[in-house]
One Martini backbone bead per residue (centre of mass of N, CA, C, O) as a GRO file, in nm:
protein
  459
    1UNK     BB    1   4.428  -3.227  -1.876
    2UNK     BB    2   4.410  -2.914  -1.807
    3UNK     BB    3   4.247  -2.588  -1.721
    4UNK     BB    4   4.112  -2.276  -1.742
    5UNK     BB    5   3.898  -2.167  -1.444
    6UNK     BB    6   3.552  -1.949  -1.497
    7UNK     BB    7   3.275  -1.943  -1.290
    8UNK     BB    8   2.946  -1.962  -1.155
    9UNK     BB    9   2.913  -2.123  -0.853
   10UNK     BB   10   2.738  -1.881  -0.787
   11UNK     BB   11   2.876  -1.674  -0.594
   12UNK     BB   12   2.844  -1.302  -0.732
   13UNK     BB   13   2.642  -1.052  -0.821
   14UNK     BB   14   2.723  -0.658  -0.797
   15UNK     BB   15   2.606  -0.342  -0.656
   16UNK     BB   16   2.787  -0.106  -0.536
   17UNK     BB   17   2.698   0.185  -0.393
   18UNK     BB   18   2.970   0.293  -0.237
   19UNK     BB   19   3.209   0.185  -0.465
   20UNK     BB   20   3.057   0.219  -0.777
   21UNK     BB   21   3.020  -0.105  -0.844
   22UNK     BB   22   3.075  -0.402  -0.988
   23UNK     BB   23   3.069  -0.751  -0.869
   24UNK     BB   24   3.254  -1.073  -0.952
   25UNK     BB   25   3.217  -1.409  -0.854
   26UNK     BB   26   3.421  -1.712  -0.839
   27UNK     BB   27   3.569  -1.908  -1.002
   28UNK     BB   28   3.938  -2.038  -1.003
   29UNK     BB   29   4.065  -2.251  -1.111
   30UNK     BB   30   4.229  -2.587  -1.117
   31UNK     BB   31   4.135  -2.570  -0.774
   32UNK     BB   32   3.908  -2.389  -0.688
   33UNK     BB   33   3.872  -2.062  -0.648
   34UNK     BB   34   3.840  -1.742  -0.540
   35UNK     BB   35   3.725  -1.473  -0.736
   36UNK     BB   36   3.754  -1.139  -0.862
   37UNK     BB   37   3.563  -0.852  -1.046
   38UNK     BB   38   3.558  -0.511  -1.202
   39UNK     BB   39   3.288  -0.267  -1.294
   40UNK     BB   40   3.205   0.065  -1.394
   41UNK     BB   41   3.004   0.068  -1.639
   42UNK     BB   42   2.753   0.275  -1.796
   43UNK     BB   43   2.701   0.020  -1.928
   44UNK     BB   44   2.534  -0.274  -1.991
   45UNK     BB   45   2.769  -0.437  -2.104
   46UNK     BB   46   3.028  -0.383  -1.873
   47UNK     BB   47   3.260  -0.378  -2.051
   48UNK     BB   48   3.572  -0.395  -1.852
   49UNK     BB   49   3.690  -0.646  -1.642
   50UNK     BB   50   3.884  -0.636  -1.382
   51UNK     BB   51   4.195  -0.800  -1.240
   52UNK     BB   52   4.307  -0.745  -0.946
   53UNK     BB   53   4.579  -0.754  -0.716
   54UNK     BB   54   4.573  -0.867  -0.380
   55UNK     BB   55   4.740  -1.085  -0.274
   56UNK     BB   56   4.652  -1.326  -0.148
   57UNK     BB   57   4.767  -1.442  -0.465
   58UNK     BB   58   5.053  -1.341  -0.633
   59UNK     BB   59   4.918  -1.188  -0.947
   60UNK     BB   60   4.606  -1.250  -0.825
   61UNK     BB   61   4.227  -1.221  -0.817
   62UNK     BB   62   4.234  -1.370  -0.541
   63UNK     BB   63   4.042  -1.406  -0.215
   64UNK     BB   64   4.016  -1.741  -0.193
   65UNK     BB   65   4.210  -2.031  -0.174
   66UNK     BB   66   4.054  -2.280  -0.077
   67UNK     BB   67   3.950  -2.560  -0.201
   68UNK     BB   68   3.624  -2.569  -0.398
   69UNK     BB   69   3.366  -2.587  -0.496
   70UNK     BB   70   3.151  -2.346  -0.379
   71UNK     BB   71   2.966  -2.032  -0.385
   72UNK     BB   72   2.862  -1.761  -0.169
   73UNK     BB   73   2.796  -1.383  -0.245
   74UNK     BB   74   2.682  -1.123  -0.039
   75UNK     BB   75   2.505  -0.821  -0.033
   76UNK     BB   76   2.466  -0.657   0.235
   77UNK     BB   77   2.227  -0.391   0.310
   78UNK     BB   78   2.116  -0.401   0.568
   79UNK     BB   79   2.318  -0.374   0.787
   80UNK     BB   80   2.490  -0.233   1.051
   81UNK     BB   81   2.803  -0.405   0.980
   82UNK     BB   82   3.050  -0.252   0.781
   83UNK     BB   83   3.218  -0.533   0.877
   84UNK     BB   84   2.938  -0.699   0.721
   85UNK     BB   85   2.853  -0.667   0.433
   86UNK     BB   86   3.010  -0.917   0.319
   87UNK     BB   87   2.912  -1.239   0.232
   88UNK     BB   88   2.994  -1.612   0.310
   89UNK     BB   89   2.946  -1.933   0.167
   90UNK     BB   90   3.169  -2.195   0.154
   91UNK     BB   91   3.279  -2.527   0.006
   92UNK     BB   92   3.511  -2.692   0.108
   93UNK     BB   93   3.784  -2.933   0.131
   94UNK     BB   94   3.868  -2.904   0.462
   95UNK     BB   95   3.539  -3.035   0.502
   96UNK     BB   96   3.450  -3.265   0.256
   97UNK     BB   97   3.198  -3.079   0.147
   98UNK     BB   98   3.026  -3.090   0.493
   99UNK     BB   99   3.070  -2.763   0.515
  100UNK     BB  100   3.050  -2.457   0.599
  101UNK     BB  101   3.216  -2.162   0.538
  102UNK     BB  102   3.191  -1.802   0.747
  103UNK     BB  103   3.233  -1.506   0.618
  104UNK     BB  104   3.345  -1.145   0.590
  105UNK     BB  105   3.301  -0.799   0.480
  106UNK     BB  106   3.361  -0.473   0.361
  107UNK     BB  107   3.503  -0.538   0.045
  108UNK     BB  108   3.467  -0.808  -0.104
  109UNK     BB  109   3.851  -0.892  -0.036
  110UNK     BB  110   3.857  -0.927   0.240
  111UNK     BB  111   3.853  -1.186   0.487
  112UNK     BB  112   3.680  -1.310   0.769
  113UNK     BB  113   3.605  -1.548   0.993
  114UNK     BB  114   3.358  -1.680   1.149
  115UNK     BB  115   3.317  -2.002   1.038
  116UNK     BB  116   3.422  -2.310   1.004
  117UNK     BB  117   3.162  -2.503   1.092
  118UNK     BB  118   2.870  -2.631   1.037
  119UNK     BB  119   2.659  -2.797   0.950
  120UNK     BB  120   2.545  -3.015   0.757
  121UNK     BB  121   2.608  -3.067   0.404
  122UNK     BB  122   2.613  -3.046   0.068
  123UNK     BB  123   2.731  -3.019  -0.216
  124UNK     BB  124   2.611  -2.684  -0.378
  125UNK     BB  125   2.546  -2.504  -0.126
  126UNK     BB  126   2.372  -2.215  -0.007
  127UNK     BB  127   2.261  -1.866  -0.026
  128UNK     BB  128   1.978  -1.662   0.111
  129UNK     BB  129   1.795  -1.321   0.146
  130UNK     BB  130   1.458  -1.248   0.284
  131UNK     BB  131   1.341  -0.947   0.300
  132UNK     BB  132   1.031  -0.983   0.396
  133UNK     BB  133   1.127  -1.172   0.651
  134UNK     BB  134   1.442  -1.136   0.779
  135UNK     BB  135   1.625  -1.384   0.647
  136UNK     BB  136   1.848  -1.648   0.627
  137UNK     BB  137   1.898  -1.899   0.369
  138UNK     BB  138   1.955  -2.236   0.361
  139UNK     BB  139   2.029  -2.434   0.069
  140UNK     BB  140   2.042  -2.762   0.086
  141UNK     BB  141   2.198  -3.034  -0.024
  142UNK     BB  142   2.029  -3.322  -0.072
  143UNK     BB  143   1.982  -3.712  -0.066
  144UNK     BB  144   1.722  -3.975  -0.202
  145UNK     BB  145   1.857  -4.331  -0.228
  146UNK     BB  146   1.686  -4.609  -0.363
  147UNK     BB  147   1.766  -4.901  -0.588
  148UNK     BB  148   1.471  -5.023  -0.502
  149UNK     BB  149   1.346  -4.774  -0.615
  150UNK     BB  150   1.171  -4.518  -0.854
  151UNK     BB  151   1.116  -4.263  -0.608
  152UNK     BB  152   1.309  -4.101  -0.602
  153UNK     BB  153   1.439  -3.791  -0.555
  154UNK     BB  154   1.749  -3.735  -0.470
  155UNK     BB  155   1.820  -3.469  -0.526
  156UNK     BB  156   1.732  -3.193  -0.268
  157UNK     BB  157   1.600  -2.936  -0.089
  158UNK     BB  158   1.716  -2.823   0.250
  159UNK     BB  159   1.598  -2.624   0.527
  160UNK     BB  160   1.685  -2.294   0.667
  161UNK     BB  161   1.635  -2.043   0.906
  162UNK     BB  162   1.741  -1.730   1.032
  163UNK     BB  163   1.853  -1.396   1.146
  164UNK     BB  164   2.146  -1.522   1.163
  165UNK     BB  165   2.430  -1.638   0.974
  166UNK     BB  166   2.592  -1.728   1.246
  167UNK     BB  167   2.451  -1.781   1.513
  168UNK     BB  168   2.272  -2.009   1.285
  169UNK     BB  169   2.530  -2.254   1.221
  170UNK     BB  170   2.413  -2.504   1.409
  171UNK     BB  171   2.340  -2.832   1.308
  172UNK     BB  172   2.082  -3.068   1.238
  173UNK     BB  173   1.969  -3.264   1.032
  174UNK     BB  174   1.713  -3.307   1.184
  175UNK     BB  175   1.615  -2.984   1.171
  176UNK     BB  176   1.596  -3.000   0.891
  177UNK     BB  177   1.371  -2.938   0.559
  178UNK     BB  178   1.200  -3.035   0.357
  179UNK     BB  179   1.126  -2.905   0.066
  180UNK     BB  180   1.262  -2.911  -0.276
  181UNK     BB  181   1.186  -3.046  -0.627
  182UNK     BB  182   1.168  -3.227  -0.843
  183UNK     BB  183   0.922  -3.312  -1.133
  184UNK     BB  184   0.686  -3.453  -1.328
  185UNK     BB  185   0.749  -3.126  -1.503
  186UNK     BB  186   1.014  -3.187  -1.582
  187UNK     BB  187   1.273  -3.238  -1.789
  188UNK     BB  188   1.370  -3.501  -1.883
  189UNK     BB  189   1.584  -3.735  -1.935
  190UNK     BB  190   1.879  -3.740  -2.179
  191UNK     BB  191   2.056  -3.989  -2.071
  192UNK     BB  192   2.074  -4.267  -1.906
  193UNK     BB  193   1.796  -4.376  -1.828
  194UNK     BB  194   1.744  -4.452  -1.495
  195UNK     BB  195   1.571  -4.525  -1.129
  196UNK     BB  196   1.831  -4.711  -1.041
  197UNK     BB  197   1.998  -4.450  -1.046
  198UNK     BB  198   2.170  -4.182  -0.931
  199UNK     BB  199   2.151  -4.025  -1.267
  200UNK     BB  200   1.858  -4.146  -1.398
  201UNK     BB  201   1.705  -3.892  -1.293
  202UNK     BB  202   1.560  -3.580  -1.262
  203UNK     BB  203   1.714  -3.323  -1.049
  204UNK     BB  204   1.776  -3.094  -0.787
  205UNK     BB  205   2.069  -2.912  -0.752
  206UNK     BB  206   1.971  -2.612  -0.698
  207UNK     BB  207   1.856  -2.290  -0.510
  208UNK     BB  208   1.831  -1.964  -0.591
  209UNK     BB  209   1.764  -1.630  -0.483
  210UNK     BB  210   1.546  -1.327  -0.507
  211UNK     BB  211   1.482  -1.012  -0.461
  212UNK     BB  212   1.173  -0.856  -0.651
  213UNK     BB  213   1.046  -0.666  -0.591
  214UNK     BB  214   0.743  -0.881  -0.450
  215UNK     BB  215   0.940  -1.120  -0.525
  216UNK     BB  216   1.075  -1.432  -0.513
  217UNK     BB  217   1.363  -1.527  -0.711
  218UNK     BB  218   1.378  -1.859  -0.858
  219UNK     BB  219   1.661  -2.101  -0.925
  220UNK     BB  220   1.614  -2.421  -1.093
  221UNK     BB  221   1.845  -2.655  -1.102
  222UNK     BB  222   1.857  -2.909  -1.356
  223UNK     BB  223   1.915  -3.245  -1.355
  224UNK     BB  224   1.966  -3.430  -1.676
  225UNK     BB  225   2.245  -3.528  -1.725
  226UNK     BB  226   2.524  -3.754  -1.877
  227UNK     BB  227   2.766  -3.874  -2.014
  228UNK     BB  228   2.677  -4.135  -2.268
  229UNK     BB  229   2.862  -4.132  -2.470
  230UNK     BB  230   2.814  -4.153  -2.835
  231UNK     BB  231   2.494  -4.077  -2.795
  232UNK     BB  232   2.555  -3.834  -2.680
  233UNK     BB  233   2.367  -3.545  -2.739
  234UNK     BB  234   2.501  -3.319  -2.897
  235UNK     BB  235   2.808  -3.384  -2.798
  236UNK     BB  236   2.759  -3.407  -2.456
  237UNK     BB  237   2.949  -3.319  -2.190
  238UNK     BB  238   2.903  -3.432  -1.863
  239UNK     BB  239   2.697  -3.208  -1.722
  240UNK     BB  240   2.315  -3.161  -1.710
  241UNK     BB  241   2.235  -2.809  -1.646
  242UNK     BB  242   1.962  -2.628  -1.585
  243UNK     BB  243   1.714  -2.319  -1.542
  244UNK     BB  244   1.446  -2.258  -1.379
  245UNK     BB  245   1.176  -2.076  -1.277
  246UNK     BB  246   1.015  -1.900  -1.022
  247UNK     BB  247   0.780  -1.807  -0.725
  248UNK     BB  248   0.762  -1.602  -0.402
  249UNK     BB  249   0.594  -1.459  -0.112
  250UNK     BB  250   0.796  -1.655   0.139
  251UNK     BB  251   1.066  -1.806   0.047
  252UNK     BB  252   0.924  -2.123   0.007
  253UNK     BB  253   0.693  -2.119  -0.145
  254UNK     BB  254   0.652  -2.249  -0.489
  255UNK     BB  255   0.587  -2.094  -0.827
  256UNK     BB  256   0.599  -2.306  -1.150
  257UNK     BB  257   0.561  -2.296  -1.424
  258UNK     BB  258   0.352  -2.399  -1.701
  259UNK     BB  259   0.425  -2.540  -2.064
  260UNK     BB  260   0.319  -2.814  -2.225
  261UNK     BB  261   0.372  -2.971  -1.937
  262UNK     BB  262   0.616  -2.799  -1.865
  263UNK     BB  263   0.907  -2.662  -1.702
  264UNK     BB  264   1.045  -2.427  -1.819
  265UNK     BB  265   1.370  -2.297  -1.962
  266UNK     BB  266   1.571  -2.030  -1.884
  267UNK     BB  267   1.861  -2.152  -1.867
  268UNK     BB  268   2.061  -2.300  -2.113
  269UNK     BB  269   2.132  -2.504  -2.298
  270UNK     BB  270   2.306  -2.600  -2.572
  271UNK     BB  271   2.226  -2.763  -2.888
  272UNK     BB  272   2.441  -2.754  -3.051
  273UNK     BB  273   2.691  -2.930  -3.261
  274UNK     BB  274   2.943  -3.108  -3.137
  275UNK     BB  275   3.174  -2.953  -3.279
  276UNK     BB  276   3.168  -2.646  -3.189
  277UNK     BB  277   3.222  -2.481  -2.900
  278UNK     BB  278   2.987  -2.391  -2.612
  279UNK     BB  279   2.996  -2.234  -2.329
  280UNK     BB  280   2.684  -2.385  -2.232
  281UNK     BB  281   2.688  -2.684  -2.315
  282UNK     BB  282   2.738  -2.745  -1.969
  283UNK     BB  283   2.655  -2.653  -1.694
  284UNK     BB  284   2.389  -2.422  -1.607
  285UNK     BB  285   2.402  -2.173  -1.367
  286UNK     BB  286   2.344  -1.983  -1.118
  287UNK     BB  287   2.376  -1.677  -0.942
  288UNK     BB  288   2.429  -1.460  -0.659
  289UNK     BB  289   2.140  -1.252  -0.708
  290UNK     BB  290   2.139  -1.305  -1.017
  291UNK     BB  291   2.049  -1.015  -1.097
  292UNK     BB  292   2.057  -0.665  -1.315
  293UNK     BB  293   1.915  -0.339  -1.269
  294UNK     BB  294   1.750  -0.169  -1.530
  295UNK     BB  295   1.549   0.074  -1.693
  296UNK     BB  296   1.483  -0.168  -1.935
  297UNK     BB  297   1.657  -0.435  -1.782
  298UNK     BB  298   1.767  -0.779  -1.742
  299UNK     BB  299   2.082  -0.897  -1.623
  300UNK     BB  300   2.207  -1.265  -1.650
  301UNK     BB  301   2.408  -1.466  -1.484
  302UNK     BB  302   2.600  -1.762  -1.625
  303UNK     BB  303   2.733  -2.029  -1.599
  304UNK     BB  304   2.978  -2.273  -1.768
  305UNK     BB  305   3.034  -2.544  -1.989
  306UNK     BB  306   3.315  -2.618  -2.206
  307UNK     BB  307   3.383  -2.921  -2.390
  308UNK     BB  308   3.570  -3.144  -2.273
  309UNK     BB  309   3.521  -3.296  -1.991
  310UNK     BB  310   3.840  -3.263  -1.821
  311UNK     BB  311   3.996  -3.203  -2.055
  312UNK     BB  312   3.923  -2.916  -2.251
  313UNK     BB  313   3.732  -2.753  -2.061
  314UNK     BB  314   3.552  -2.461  -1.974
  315UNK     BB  315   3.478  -2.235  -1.758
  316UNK     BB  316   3.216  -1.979  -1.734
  317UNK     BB  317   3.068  -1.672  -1.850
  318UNK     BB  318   2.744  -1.554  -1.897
  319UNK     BB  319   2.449  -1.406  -2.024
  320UNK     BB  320   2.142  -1.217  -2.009
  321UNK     BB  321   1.866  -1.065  -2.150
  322UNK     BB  322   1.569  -0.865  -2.054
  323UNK     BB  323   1.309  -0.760  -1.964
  324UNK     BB  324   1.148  -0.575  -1.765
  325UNK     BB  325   0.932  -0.762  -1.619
  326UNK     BB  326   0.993  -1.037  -1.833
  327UNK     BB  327   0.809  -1.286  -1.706
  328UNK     BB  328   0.536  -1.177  -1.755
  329UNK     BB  329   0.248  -1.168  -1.947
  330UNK     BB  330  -0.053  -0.973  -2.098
  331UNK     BB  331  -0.258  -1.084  -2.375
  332UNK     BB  332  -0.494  -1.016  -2.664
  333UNK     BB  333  -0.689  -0.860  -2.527
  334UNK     BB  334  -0.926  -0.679  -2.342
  335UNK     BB  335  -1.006  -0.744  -2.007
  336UNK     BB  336  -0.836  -0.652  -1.664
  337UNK     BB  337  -0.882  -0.738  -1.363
  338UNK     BB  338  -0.829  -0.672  -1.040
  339UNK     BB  339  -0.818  -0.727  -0.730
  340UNK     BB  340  -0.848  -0.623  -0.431
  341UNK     BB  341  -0.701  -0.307  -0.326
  342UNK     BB  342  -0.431  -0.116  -0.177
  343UNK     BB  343  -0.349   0.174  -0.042
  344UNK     BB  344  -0.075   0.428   0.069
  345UNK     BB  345   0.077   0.660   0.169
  346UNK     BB  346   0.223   0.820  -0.089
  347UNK     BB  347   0.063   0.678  -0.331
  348UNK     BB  348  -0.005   0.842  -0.629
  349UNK     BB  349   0.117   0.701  -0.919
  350UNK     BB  350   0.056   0.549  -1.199
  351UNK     BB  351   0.215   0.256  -1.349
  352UNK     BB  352   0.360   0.086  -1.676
  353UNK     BB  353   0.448  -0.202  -1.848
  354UNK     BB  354   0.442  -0.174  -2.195
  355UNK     BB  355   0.399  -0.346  -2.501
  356UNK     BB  356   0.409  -0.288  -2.860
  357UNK     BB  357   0.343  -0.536  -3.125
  358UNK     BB  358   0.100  -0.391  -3.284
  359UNK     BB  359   0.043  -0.164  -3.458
  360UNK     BB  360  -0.316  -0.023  -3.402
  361UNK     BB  361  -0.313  -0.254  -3.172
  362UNK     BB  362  -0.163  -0.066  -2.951
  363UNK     BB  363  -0.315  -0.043  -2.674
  364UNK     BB  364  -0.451   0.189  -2.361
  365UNK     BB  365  -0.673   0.176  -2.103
  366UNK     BB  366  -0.815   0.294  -1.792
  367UNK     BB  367  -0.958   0.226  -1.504
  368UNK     BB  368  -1.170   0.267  -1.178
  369UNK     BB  369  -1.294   0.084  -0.866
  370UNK     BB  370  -1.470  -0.035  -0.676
  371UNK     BB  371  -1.486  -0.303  -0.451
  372UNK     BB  372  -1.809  -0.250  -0.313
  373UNK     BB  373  -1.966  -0.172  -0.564
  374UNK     BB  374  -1.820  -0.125  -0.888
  375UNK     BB  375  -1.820   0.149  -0.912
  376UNK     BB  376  -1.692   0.367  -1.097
  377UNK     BB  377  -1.415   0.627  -1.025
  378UNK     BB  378  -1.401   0.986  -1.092
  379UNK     BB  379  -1.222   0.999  -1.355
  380UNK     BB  380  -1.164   0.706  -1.383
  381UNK     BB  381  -1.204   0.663  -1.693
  382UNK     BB  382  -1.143   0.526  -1.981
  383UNK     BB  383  -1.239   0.753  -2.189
  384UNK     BB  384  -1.023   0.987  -2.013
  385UNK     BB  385  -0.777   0.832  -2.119
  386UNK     BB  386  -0.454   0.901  -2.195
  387UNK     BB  387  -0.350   0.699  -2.408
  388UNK     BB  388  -0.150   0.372  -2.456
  389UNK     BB  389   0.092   0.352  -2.753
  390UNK     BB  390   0.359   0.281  -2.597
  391UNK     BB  391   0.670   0.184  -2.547
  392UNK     BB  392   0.700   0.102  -2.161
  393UNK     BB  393   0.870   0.033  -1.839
  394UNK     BB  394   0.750   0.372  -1.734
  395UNK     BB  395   0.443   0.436  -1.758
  396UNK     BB  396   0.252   0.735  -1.640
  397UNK     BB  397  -0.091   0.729  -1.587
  398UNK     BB  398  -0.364   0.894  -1.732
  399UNK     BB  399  -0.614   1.172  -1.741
  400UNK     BB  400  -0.842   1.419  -1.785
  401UNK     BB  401  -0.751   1.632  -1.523
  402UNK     BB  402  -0.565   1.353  -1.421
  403UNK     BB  403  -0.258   1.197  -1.270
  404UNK     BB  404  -0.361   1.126  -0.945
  405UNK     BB  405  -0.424   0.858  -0.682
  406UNK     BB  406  -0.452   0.965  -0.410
  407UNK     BB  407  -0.683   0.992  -0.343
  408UNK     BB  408  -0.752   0.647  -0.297
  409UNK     BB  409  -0.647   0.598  -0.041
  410UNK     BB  410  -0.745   0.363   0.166
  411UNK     BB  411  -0.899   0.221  -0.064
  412UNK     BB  412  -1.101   0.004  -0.217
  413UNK     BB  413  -0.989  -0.167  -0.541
  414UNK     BB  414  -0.977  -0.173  -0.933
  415UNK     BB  415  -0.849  -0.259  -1.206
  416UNK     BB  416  -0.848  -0.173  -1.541
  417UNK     BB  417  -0.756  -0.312  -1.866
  418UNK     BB  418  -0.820  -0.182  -2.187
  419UNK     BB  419  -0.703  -0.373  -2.485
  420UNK     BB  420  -0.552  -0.488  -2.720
  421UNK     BB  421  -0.393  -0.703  -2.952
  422UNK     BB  422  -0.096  -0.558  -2.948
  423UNK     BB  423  -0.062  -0.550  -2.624
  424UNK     BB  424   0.142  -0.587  -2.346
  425UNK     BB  425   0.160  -0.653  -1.966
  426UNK     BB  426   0.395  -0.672  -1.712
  427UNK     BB  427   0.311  -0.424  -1.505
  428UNK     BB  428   0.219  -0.273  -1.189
  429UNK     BB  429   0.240   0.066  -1.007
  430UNK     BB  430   0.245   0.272  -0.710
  431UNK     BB  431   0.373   0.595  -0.679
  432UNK     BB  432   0.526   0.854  -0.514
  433UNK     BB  433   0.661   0.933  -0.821
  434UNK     BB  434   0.655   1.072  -1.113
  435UNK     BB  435   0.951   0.863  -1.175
  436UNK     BB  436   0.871   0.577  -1.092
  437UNK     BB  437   0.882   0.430  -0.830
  438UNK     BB  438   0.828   0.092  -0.642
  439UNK     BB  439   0.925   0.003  -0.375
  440UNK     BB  440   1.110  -0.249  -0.481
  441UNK     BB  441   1.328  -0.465  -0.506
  442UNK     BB  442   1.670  -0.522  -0.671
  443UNK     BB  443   1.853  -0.736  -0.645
  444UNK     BB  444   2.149  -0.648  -0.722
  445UNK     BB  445   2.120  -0.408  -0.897
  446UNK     BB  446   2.228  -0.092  -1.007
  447UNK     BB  447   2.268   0.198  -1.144
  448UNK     BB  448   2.150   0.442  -0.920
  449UNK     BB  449   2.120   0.197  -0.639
  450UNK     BB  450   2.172   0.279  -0.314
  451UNK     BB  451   2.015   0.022  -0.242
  452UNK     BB  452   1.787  -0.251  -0.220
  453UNK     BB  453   1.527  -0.004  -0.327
  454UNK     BB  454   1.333   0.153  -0.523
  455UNK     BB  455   1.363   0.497  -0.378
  456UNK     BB  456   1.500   0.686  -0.608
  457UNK     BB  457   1.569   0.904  -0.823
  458UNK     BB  458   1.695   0.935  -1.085
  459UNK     BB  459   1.911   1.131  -1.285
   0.00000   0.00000   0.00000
């Protein structure tokens, strides 16, 4: 028995601002075709979305018919090729899911082949664009497993980076990088643990990632275990995969938070005891673009499945919600001195973000001081601050009878905040304008965003 298939095994999710909606890529249907949908909503919920008759097949908004693995579907904002604004890398079964095919396309619904056959690759293998260094980066599933081995990797990830995505499709495994793996920091294997079994250990299983802000943001699915009879862990059956996030300042080297002694899941599946079925059950992938910036919020696409898995189990998509810059904060109380920075070009504004979790004790002052004497620099004292005691993603910060840290442009400074302990700083920039725009990547976008970068007041 098979049933009707809709996930995101990477696909993509954008905002498009030529013209002016969001798009989502998927799997589709029980022979994983690329299916697209669109949402015009001004509203974070997004609506009613869309799934227009492409003519691709006849009745369905498929818009690549070839059975896939999976594929990365990237919106290029960069390029000046407006015939090749839309990118695809998917692993077709045409290829016996050991090469991607590399499409382009102008609306992200008809598209052009550019590459038959890349390099050697296996099944799962992805695609992300590098803004800091100006890369398009392979993602590469690769495998090493010896039954006669404890430490085997497994699943783990092979690194390429080219300038162009169609003219650097052709290598050899030998030039391929081993890159990044799961650690003995990730979660246990969750069931039919065995490290002589190529199943049976913990695994990194993809690695998608996206530009934002100063950093990229990476998501690592880690693959911890199948369905293992009847004492499979609250009644889960399939492949169990979750996704923990990462950070990058040059999108090869990943920062991973722990915490606990592991490496916390960002996007998880579901433990409630099945039966009843819930969508994220087993299977939670992460998506191309990876999330949407609103004003306030971080709206973040992912894969899943539920049910019996292969008899009566649906692929799905399903959505997470958090707090603009909510990847971490400062709390507790104290004071917080940021390392020596420097700004220059027009940045003259700061701005902060945080939220006030304990009235009375939610507040904050700012100072500024020289980095190479220590000394305060006037007007810039704690006490002239004009006091920051409400939750905003977008405060502001001023003191009395200075609004703008314009002179400081060009000096070496460092940043004080001295906080109560009711209150969290998720984040602090220096912007050009009154608006608060951070001149930062905003991964996929979002309504109100023209470009890849926050540089333009919204209306």
């Amino acid at each position: 028995m098979s049933t009707a298939f809709a996930t995101s095994y990477s696909g993509g999710i954008w905002w498009d601002p030529a013209q002016q909606r969001y798009s989502i890529s998927y799997n589709c249907g029980h022979e994983m075709h690329q299916c697209c949908a669109y949402s015009r909503s001004k509203s974070m919920d997004m609506g009613n979305w869309e799934k227009p008759d492409f003519g691709v097949v006849r009745g369905t908004n498929i818009i690549q018919n070839p059975t896939i693995d999976g594929s990365t579907v990237w919106l290029d904002l960069f390029t000046k090729n407006k015939s090749q604004r839309w990118k695809m890398a998917m692993v077709p079964a045409y290829n016996k899911f050991g090469n991607y095919s590399l499409l382009s396309s102008a609306d992200g619904v008809h598209w052009n082949l550019e590459v038959n056959q890349t390099g050697p690759i296996q099944d799962r293998s992805t695609i992300f664009y590098n803004p800091f260094r100006k890369k398009w980066i392979y993602s590469i599933k690769d495998d090493q497993f010896d039954p006669k081995k404890t430490n085997n990797l497994g699943r783990y990830r092979a690194y390429r980076e080219v300038d162009d995505l169609f003219r650097g499709a052709q290598w050899q495994h030998s030039d391929l990088y081993a890159w990044t793996s799961a650690d003995a920091n990730d979660i246990p294997m969750g069931c039919g643990a065995d490290p002589h079994k190529h199943n049976g250990f913990t695994q990194l299983y993809n690695l998608d990632a996206v530009g934002y802000e100063s950093v990229m943001v990476g998501f690592y699915t880690i693959f911890n275990g199948k369905y293992c009879g009847p004492n499979s862990p609250y009644n889960r059956t399939g492949e169990w995969d979750q996704v923990a996030v990462a950070f990058s300042r040059d999108g090869f080297h990943w920062s991973r938070p722990i915490i606990n002694g592991t490496h916390p899941i960002f996007l998880g599946m579901n433990n409630t005891l099945a039966p009843p079925w819930v969508w994220n059950k087993a299977n939670v992938q992460s998506v191309g673009g990876g999330f949407l910036v609103f004003e306030n919020a971080l709206k973040f696409f992912v894969g899943g499945r539920t049910g019996v898995y292969q008899i009566q189990g649906n692929g799905t998509v399903g959505t997470a919600t958090m707090r603009r810059d909510g990847f971490a904060s400062i709390s507790g109380g104290g004071r917080v001195t940021t390392k020596p920075l420097m700004f220059n070009n027009k940045q003259s504004y700061l701005f902060v973000n945080v939220e006030v979790v304990e009235p009375g004790e939610g507040f904050m002052f700012v100072e500024i001081v020289n980095a190479t004497s220590g000394l305060i620099i006037p007007p810039y004292v704690c006490d002239n601050t004009i006091i920051i005691k409400k939750s905003s993603t977008k405060h502001w910060v001023q003191w009395k009878g200075e609004d703008s840290v314009a002179k400081l442009r060009g000096h070496p400074i460092q940043i004080t905040f001295l906080m109560g302990t009711g209150i969290r700083l998720y984040s602090f920039w220096v912007s050009q304008e009154t608006c608060g725009t951070s001149n930062g990547y905003v991964a996929a976008g979002g309504r109100g965003f023209q470009g890849p970068v926050d540089n333009k007041c919204q209306p």
